[in-house]
C-alpha positions in Angstrom: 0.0 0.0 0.0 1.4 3.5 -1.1 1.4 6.2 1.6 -1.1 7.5 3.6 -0.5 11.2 2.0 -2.7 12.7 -0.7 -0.7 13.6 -3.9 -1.5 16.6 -6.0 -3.1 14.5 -8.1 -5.4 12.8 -5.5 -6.0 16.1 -4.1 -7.6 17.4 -7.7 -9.2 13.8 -8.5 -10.7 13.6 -4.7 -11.1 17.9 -4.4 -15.0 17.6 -4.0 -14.9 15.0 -1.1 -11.7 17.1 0.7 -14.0 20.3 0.9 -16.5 18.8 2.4 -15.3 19.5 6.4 -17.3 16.0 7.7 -14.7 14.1 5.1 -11.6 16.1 4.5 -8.1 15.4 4.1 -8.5 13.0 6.9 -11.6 10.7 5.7 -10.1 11.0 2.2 -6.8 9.7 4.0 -8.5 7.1 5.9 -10.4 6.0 2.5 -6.3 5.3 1.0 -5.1 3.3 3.9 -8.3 1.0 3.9 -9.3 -2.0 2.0 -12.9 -3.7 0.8 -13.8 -7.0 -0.1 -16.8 -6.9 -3.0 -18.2 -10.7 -3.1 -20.1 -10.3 -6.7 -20.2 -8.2 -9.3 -23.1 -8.4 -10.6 -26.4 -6.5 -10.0 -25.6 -5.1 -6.7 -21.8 -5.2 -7.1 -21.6 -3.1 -10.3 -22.6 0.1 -8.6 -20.6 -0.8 -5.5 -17.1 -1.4 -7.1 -17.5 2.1 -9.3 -18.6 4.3 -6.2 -16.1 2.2 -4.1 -13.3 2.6 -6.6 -14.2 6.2 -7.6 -14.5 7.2 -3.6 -10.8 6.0 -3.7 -10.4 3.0 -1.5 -6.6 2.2 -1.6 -7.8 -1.6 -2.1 -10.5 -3.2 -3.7 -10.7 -7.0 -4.1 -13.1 -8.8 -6.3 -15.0 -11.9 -6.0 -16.8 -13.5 -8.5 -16.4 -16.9 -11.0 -19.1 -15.7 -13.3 -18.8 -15.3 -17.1 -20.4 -11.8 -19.0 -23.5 -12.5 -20.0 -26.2 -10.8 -22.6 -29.1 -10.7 -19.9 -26.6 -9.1 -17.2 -26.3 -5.5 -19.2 -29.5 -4.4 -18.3 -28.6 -4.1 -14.9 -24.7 -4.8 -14.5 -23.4 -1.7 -15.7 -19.7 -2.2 -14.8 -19.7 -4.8 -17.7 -20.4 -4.0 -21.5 -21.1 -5.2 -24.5 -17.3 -5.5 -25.5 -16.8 -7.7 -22.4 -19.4 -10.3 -23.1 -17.8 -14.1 -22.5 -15.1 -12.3 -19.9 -15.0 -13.4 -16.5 -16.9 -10.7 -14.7 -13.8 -10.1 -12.3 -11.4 -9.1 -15.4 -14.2 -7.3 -16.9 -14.7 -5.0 -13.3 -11.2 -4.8 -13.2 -10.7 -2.9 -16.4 -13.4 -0.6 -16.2 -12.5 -0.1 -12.4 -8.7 0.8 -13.7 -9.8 3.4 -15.9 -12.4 4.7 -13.5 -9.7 5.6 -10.6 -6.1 3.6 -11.9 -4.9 5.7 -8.3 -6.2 2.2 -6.3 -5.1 -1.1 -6.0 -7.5 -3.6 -7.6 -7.5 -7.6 -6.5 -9.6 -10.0 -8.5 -10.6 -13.7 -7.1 -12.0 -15.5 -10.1 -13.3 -18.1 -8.0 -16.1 -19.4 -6.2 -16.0 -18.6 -2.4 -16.6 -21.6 -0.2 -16.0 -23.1 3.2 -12.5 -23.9 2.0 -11.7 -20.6 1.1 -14.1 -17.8 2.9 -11.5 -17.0 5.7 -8.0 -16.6 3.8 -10.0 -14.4 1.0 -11.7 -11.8 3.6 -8.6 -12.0 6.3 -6.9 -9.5 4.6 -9.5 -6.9 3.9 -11.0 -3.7 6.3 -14.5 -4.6 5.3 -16.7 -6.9 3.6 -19.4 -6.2 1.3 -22.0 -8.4 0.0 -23.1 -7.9 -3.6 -24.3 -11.8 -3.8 -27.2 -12.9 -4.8 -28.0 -16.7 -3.4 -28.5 -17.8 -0.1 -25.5 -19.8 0.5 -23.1 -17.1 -0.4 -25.1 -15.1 2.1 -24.7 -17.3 4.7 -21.1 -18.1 4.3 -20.6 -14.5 3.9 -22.0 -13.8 7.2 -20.4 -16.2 9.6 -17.0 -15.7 7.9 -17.7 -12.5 8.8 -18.7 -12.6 12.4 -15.7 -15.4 12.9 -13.4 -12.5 12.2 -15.0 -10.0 13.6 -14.9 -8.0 10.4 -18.6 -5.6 9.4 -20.9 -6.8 6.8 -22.3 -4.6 4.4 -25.6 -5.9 3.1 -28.0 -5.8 0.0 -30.4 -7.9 -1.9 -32.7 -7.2 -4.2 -35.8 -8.8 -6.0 -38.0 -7.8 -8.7 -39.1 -4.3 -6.8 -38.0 -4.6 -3.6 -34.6 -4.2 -2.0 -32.8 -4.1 1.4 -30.4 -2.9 3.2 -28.3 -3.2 6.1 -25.1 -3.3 8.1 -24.3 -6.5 10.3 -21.5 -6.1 12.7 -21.5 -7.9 15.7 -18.5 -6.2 16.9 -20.2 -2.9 17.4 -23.1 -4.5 19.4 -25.4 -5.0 16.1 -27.3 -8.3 14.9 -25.7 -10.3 11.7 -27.5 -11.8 9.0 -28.9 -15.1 11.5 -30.2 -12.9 13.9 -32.8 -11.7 11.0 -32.9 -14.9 9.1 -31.7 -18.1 11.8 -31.6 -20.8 8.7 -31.6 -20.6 5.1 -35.3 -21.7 3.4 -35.8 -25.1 1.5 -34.4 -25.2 -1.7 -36.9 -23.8 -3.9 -39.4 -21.7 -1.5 -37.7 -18.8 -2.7 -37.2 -17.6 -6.6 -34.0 -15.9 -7.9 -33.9 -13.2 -9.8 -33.2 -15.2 -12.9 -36.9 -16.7 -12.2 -38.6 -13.5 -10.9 -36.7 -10.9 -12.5 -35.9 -7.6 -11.2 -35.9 -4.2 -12.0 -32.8 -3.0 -14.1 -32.7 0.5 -11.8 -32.6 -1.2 -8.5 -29.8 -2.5 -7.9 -28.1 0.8 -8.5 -30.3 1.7 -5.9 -29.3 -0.5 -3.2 -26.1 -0.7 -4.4 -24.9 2.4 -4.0 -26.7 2.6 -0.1 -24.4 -0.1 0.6 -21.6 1.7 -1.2 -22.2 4.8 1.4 -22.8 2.5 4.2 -19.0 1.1 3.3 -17.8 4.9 2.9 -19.2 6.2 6.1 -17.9 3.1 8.0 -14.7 3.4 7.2 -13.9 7.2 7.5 -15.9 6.6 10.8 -18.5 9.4 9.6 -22.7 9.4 10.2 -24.4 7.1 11.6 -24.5 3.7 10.1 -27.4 1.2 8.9 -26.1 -1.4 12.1 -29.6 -2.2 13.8 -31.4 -1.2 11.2 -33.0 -2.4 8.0 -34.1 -0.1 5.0 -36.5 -1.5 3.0 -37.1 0.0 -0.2 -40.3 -0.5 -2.4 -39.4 0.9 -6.0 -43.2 0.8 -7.5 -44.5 3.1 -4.5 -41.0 5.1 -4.1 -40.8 4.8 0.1 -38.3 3.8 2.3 -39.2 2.2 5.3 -36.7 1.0 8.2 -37.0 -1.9 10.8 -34.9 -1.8 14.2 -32.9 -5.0 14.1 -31.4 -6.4 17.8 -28.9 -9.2 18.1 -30.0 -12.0 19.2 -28.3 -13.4 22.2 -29.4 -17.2 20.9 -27.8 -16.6 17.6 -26.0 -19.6 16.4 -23.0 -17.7 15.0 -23.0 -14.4 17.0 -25.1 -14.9 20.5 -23.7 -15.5 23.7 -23.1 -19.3 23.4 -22.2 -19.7 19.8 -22.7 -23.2 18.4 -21.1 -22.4 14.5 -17.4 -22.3 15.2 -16.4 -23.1 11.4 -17.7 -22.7 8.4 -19.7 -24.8 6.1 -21.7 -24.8 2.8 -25.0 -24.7 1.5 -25.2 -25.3 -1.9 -28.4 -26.6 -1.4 -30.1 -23.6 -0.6 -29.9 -21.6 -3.4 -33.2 -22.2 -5.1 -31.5 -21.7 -8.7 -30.6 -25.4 -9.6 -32.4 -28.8 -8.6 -30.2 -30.5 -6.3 -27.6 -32.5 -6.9 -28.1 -36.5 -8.0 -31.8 -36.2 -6.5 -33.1 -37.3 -10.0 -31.5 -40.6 -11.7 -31.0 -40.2 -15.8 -34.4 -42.1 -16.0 -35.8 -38.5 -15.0 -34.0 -36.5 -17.5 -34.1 -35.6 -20.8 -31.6 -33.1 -23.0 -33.2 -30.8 -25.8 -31.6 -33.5 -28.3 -33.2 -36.2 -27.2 -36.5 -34.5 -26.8 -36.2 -32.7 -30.4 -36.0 -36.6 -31.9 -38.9 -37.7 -29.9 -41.1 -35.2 -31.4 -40.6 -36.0 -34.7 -42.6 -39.5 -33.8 -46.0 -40.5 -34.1 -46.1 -41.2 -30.0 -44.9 -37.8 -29.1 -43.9 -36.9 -25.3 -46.9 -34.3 -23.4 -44.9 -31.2 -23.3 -45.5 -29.7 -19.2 -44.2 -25.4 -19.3 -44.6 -24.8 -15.7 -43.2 -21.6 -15.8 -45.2 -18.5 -15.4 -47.9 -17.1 -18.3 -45.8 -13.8 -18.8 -42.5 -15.9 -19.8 -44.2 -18.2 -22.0 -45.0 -15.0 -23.9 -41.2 -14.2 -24.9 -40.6 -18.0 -25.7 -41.8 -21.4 -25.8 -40.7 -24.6 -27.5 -43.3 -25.3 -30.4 -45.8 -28.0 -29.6 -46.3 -27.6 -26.0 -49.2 -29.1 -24.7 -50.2 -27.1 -21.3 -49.0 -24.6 -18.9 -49.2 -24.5 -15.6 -46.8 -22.9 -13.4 -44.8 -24.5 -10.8 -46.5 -22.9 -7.9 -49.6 -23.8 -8.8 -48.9 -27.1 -10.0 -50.1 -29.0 -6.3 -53.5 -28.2 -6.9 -53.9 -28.7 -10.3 -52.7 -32.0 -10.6 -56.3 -33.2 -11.3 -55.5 -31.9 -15.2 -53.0 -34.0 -15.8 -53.0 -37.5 -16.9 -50.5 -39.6 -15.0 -50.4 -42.5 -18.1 -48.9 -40.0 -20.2 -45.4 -39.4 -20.9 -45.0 -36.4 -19.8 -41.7 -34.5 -20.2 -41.3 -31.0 -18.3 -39.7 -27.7 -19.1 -39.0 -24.7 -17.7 -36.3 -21.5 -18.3 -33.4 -23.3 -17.0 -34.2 -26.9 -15.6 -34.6 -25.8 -11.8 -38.5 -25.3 -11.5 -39.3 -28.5 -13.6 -36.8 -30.1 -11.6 -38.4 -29.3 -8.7 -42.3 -30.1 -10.6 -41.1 -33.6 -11.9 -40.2 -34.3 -7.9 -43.4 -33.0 -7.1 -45.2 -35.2 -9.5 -43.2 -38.4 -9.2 -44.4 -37.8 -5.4 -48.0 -37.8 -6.6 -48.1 -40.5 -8.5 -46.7 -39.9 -12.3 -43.8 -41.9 -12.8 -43.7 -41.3 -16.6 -42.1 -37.8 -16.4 -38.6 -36.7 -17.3 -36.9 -33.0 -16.5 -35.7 -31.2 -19.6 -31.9 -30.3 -18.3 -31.2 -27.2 -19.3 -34.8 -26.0 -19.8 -35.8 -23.8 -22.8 -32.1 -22.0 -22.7 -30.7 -25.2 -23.8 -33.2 -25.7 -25.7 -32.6 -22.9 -27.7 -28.8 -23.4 -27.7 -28.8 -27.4 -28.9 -32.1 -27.5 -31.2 -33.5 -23.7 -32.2 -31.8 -20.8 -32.0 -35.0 -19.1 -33.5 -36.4 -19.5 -29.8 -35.2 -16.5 -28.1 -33.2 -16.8 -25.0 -34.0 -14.4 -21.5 
């Protein structure tokens, strides 16, 4: 790390902040010396790493082991159209570099895990989380509170977002005191299957990117304790005290999580692991040659009525979303073979589970859902 004092050219690229007497040559001093850990870029951690890099934190260090995508520019602005198929780190890390090349920048192309949590936040000042899946959250928190490092926190879904600080240290609840376990795989949609608004995550984003800011120039009062809530359709703000809870697993008085562990189960974005034998599946290929036959396969689209509208495979026989699929089995015929679709394999995963359960044992997953689908058999099928 380069010394603490402001050069002439940090003093005209950081002038606004300096004049400001709450920040000053101190904060802005303060800002050099310290160091943040973005896990994500994405959604929430586009907007964090250019605020974070532009404020001038001496270093940033980048977690993610996502490729650039088509579907993320609509919300992921420190990627581009240029960058599509780069690792999302190396594509941050370029635009951050000509944002603010005055910082150091880190990239982790990697997936964080049990394995790896502790040595990649060690070395940092302050952790933020721009994840989006519950077992990053998770592991994000008790790596967290294990090192007694704060947690600055966001999520967002279709509308709504949230945000907080968790920090332990400084008498505040973490992410267990709010949420004690993760929810079964599956209760809860990701924003690949709900959507979200392109705007909001800038939203959030760059809360948590002042929450971060105002932590570690130790100015304001931060979000520990409390929980904004923001509801984009209305435009309000609402906040919720949050206490620590002294039963916590991970931060309470008598902690019983001493070490870390996964839960790649608890995502809700693909079916578990080996639940469903190759009997139960079926790739686009495969399906593509059984249509062609006489005795063609009853086509299931159990995702929602506004997605089938931007695509569906030709010749499906019914729809009925995944949610509502319990109490509509009555309109399906169990002696049928029956193959199920979705956008990526994880709600007819879930729906060909459901069914086997009731009763249908003639029913096979398409793996990969209409994305493959598109990718393997017809491109003309558009992909979202």
């Amino acid at each position: 790390m380069s010394s603490s004092a402001l050069s002439n050219e940090e003093i005209r690229r950081y002038s606004r902040h300096l004049i400001m007497p709450e920040m000053g040559m101190a904060g802005q001093r303060r800002l050099k010396q310290s160091s943040v850990l973005l896990i994500g870029t994405g959604g929430l951690g586009s907007p964090l790493a250019l605020y974070l890099a532009a404020a001038g934190i001496g270093h940033i260090g980048l977690v993610d082991f996502d490729l650039v995508d088509e579907s993320n520019l609509q919300r992921q602005i420190v990627h581009g159209t240029a960058t599509i198929g780069l690792s999302k780190t190396e594509s941050a890390k370029r635009r951050l570099q000509d944002l603010n090349p005055l910082i150091e920048l880190t990239s982790y192309e990697t997936q964080i895990s049990s394995a790896n949590a502790l040595d990649l936040m060690r070395p940092f000042d302050l952790i933020v989380d721009g994840t989006d899946n519950f077992p990053t959250r998770y592991l994000t928190n008790d790596a967290s509170v294990l090192l007694g490092k704060p947690n600055v926190y966001g999520s967002i879904f279709r509308f709504e977002g949230q945000a907080t600080v968790f920090s332990p240290r400084d008498g505040g609840p973490c992410y267990r005191c709010l949420y004690p376990e993760p929810p079964p795989p599956g209760l809860v949609p990701s924003c690949a299957e709900g959507g979200v608004l392109g705007v909001l995550p800038g939203v959030i984003g760059t809360i948590q990117a002042t929450e971060a800011i105002k932590l570690l120039t130790g100015i304001g009062e931060p979000l520990i304790g409390r929980l904004m809530l923001y509801d984009a359709l209305s435009m309000r703000f609402r906040e919720l005290r949050l206490r620590r809870n002294p039963n916590c697993p991970v931060c309470g008085d008598h902690p019983t999580i001493r070490e870390l562990i996964d839960y790649d189960q608890f995502c809700g974005i693909t079916p578990p692991v080996n639940v469903m034998s190759n009997q139960y599946e079926i790739t686009p290929t495969e399906l593509a040659a059984e249509l062609k036959n006489t005795q063609r396969p009853f086509l299931l689209d159990v995702r929602n009525p506004y997605e089938v509208e931007i695509a569906t495979i030709p010749g499906t026989s019914k729809v009925i979303p995944v949610d509502q699929l319990p109490e509509r089995l009555g309109e399906l015929d169990s002696a049928l073979d029956m193959v199920i679709y979705c956008r990526s394999g994880a709600r007819s995963g879930r729906a060909v589970e459901l069914l086997k359960s009731a009763g249908f044992h003639k029913v096979r997953n398409l793996v990969g859902g209409i994305l493959r689908w598109s990718d393997d058999v017809d491109p003309s099928v558009a992909k979202y």
